[in-house]
Residue, then its C-alpha position, 0 to 999 in steps of 0.5 A: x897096596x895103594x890107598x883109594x878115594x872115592x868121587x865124593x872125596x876127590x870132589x871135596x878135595x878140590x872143592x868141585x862137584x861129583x857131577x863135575x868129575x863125572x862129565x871130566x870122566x865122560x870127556x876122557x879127562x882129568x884123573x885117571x880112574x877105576x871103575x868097578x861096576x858102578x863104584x868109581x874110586x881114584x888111586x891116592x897115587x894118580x891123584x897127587x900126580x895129577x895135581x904136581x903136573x897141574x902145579x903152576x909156578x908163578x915167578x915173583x918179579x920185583x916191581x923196580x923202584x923208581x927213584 
């Protein structure tokens, strides 16, 4: 069974608000969620796939040295 994170966990997760999460919710966006009644809780599985398909890669370029 897979563990689960409330709005106010996922929300200091990544330093947010609970409101923010909520309007993304509202959009149909962001992280998929579970409504049950009026609790909302986010599975800790689509929580960390979200973020690895959100990770951006930044090449580092060496500056050349002019000489």
């Amino acid at each position: 069974m897979d563990r689960v994170i409330t709005t106010e966990q996922l929300a200091v997760r990544w330093a947010t608000s609970r409101s923010y999460l909520a309007n993304l919710r509202s959009q149909g966006k962001g992280c998929p969620y579970i409504k049950l009644g009026r609790r909302v809780v986010y599975r800790a599985s689509d929580v960390k796939r979200y973020e690895l398909n959100r990770r951006v890669a930044v090449e580092f370029v060496r500056p050349k040295v002019r000489k």
